[in-house]
C-alpha positions in Angstrom: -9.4 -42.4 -11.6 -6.8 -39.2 -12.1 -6.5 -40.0 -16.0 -10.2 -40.3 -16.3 -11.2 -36.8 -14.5 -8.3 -35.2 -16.5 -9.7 -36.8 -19.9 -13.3 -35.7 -18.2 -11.9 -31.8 -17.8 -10.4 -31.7 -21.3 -13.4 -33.0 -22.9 -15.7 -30.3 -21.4 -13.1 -27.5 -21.3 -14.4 -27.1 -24.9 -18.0 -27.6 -24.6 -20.7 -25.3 -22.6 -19.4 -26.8 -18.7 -16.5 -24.1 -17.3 -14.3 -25.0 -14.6 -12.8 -22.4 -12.1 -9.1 -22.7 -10.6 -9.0 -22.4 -6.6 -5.8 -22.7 -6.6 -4.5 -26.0 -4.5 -5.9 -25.8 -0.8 -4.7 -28.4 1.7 -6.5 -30.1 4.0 -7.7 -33.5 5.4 -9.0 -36.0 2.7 -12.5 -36.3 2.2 -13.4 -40.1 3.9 -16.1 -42.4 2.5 -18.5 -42.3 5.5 -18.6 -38.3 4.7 -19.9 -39.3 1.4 -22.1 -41.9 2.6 -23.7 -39.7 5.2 -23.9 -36.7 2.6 -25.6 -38.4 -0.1 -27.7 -40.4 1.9 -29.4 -37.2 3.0 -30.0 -36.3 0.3 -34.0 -36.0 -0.4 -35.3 -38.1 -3.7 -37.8 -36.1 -6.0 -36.0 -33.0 -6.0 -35.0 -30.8 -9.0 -31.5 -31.2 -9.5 -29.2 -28.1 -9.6 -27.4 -26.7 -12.5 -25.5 -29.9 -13.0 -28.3 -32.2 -13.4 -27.6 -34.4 -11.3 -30.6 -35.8 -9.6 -30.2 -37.0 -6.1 -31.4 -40.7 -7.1 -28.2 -41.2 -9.5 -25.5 -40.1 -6.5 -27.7 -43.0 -4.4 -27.2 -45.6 -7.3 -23.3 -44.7 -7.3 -20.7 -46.1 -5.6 -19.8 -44.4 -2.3 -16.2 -45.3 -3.2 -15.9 -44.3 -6.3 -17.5 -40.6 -5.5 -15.3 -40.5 -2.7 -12.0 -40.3 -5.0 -13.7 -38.3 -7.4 -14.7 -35.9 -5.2 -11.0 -35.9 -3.6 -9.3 -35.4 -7.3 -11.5 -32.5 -7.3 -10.6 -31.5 -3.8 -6.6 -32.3 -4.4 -6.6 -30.2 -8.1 -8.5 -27.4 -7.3 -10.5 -27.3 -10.4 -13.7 -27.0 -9.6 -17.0 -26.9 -12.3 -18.4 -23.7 -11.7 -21.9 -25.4 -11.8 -21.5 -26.6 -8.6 -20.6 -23.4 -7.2 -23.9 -22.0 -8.1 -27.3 -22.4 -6.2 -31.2 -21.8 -7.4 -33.4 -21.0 -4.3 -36.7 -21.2 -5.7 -39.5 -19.0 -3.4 
């Protein structure tokens, strides 16, 4: 999974996505039932955020799976900067 994010972040290094460096910040590991619980509240319909995304495709995914990617992310610090961004629509 480490290889494939790395390949991921070097293949969109050079396109349009940016990433932004945290720095490496320690802390417990982010467990699968976290994941579970978060995406499962997550509301169908919705207009995905800047990453496009829709809520739908997380439910389809492998809880497992989005739990170690979201801890290589965690673990690196490298973070897309899409995902730091929010659109409040009023």
């Amino acid at each position: 999974m480490g290889k494939l994010y790395e390949r991921s972040i070097s293949k969109c290094s050079s396109s349009s996505t940016k990433f932004i460096s945290t720095g490496r910040i320690t802390g417990p590991p982010i467990l699968v039932p976290e994941v579970e619980y978060a995406v499962a509240n997550l509301k169908d319909g919705k207009t995905p955020g800047e990453d496009m995304i829709h809520a739908e495709v997380l439910k389809l995914m492998d809880s497992k799976i989005l739990c170690r990617l979201f801890n290589k992310i965690y673990d690196s610090g490298i973070i897309p900067t899409g995902w730091l961004r929010s659109i409040f629509i009023a």
